[in-house]
C-alpha positions in Angstrom: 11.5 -20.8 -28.6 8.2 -18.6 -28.9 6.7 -21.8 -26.6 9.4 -22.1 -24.1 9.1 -18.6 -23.2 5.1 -18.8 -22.9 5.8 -21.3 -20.5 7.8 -18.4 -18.6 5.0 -16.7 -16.3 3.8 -20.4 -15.5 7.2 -21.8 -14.5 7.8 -18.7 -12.5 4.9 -18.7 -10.8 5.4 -22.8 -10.1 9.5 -22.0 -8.7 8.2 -19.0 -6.4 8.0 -19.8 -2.4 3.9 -19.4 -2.7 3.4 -22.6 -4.7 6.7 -24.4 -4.2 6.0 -24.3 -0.4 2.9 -25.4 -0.7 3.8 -28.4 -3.1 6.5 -29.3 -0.9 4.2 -29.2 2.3 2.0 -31.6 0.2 4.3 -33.8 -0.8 5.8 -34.5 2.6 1.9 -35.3 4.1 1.3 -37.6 1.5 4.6 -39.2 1.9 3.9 -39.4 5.9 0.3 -40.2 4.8 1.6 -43.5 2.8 3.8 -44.4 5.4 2.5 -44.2 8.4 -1.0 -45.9 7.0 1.2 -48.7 5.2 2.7 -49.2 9.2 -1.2 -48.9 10.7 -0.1 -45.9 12.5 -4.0 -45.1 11.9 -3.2 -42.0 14.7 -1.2 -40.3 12.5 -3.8 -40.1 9.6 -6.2 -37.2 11.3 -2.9 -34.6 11.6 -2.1 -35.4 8.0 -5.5 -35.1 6.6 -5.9 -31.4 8.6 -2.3 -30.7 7.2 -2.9 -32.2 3.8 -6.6 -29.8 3.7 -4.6 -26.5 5.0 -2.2 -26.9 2.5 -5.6 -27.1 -0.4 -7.1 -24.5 1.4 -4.3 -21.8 1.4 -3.4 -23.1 -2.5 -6.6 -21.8 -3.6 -6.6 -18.8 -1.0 -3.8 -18.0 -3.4 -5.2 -18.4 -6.7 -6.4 -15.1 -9.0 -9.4 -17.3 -9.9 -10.4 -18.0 -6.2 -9.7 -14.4 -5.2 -11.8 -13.0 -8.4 -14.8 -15.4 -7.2 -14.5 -13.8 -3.7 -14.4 -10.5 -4.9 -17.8 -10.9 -6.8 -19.8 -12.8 -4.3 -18.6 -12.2 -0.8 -19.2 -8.5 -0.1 -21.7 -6.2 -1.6 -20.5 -5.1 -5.0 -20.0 -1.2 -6.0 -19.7 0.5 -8.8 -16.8 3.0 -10.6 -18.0 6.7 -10.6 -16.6 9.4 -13.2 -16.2 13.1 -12.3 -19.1 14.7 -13.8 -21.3 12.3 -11.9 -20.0 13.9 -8.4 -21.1 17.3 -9.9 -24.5 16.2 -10.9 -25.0 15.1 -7.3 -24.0 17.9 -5.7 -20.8 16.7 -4.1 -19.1 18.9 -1.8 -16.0 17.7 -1.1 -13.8 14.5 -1.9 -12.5 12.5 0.9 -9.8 9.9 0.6 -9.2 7.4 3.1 -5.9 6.1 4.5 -4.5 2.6 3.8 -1.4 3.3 5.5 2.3 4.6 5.8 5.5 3.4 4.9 7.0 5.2 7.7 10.7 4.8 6.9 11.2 5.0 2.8 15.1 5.7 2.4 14.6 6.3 -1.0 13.2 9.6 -0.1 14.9 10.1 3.6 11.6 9.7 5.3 7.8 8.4 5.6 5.9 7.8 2.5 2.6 6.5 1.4 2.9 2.2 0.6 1.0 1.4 -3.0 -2.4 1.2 -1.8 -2.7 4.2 0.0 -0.8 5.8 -3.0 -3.7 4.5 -5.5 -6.2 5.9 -3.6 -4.6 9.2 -2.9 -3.5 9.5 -7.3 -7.5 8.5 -7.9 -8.5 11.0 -5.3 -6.4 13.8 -6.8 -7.5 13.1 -10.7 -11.7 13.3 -9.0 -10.5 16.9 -7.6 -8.5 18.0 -10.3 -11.3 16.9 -12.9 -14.3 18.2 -11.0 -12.2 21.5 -8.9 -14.0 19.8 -5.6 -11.7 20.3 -2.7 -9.9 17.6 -1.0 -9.7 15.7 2.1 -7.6 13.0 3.3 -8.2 11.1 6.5 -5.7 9.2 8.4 -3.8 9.1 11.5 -1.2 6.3 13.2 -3.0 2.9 13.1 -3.3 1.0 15.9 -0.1 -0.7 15.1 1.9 2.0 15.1 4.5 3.4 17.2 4.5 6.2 19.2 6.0 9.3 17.5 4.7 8.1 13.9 4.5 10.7 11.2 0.2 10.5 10.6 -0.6 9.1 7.6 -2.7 12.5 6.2 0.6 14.5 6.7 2.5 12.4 4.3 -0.3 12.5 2.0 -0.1 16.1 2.1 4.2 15.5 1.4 3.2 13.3 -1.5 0.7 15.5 -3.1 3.7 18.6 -2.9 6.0 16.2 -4.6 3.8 15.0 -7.5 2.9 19.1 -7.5 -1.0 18.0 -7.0 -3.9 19.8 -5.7 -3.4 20.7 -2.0 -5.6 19.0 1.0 -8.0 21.5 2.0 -8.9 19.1 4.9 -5.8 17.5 7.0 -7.4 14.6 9.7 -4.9 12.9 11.5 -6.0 11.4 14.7 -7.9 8.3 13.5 -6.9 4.7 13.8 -9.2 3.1 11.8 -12.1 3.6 9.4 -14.4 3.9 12.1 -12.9 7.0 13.4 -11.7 8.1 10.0 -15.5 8.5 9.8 -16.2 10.0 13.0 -13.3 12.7 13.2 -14.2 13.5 9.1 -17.5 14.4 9.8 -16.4 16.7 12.7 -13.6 18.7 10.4 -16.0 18.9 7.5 -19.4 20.3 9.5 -17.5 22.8 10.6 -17.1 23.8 7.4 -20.8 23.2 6.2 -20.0 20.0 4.0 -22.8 17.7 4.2 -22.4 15.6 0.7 -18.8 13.9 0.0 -17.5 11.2 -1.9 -15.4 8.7 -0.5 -12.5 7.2 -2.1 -10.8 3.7 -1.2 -10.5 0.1 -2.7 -13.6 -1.6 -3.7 -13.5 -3.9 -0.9 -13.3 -1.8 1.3 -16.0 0.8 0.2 -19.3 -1.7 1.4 -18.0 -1.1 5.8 -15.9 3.1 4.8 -20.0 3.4 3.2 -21.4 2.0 6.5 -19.4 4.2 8.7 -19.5 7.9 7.0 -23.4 7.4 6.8 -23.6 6.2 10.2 -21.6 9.8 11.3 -24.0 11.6 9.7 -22.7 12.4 6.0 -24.6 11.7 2.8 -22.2 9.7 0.8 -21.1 9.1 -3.1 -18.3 6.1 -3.5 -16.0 6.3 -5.5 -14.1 2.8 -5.5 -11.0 2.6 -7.0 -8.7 -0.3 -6.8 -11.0 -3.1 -8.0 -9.9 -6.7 -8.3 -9.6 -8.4 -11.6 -7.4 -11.2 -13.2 -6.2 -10.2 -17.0 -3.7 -13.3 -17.2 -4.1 -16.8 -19.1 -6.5 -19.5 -17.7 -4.0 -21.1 -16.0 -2.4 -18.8 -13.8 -5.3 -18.3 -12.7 -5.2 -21.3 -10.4 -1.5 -21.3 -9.6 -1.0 -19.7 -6.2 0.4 -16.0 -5.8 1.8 -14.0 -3.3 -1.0 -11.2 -4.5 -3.9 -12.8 -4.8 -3.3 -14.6 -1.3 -3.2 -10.2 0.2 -6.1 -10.0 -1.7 -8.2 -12.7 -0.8 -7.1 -11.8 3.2 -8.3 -8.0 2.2 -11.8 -9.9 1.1 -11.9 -11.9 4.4 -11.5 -9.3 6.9 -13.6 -7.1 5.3 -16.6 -9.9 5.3 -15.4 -10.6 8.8 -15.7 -6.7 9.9 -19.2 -5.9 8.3 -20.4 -8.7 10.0 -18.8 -7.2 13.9 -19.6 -3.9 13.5 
């Protein structure tokens, strides 16, 4: 019984749409591949082929293993930071930077934060209650958004009241992306003398968020949170997820930004 039920994760995972869609997509190619080459259709063997490598290429997309790998060797790495360190350089004030909003949350009759910006904003809060720096949170309605959006630092600011955290001494709401979550941040803060932050966000996307507050004219600590990792047996770790292909997506358009701006 033990046996059956460490099978469980692996079935699971096998049964889900991620890798049962992909099988099935396989299967079919091959089965077109076999008889439409069997026939000397030879035209139909260049669609099949690109169909039959999509189908490899987005299995491993979707595999922890593949993702990990990216992780490690496609953008520059950075490492975890602890309170007292932010002291010992002099930090002035913590920033956190929007992933997001979850504009219409029923469960609490309005907008809320999704899980990643909720990670970032809970890390942000334990650096400023552990160090009594003040904090910052930076984000407005993305460039997706509609018009009349709650901005995603005002919902921080609802989140941190409900989890009776440390209030946001520093409210920006106006950017759409990191760029201007950089530009508009270093505006609020000089006013206010601040000079030397830390930044909080996902380890992915600290390497461009570092790029763009130094570029504004701040001196800049990261403080990544949010870093990828794999703790599952070997061989989930090449069976496709839902996760792991968000994550590996996250990687790619993060390469693909540093690389245009």
């Amino acid at each position: 019984m033990d046996t059956l039920l460490s099978l469980k994760p692996i079935l699971t995972t096998l049964v889900l749409p991620t890798a049962s869609g992909l099988l099935l997509i396989a299967a079919m190619l091959a089965w077109a591949w076999r008889r439409n080459v069997s026939k000397r259709k030879l035209s139909i063997r260049y669609p099949v082929a690109a169909g039959l490598l999509t189908c490899a290429g987005m299995w491993l997309l979707s595999c922890p293993a593949v993702t990990l790998w990216l992780s490690l060797h496609l953008l520059p790495q950075v490492s975890p930071t602890r309170p007292e360190a932010l002291l010992r350089l002099k930090v002035q004030a913590i920033v956190v930077l929007g992933g997001g909003v979850e504009q219409r949350a029923p469960e609490y009759g309005g907008p809320n934060l999704p899980p990643e910006s909720m990670a970032r904003l809970l890390y942000g809060m334990y650096l400023a209650q552990a160090s009594q720096l003040p904090l910052a949170y930076t984000g407005g309605v993305g460039w997706g958004g509609e018009n009349g959006q709650t901005p995603e630092a005002q919902v921080a600011a609802q989140a941190l009241a409900r989890l009776h955290g440390p209030a946001l001494r520093w409210q920006e709401s106006q950017s759409r992306d990191t760029k201007e979550n950089a530009r508009l941040t270093t505006l609020l803060l000089q006013r206010d003398g601040i000079s030397r932050i830390a930044i909080v966000t996902h380890a992915w996307h600290m390497p461009r968020s570092l790029r763009q507050f130094e570029a504004a004219g701040l001196q800049v600590t990261p403080a990544p949170m949010g870093f990828i990792s794999a703790d599952m047996q070997p061989v989930l770790l090449w069976l496709p997820s839902g996760s792991a292909l968000r994550e590996s997506v996250w990687l790619l358009r993060e390469w693909l930004a540093l690389r245009l701006t």
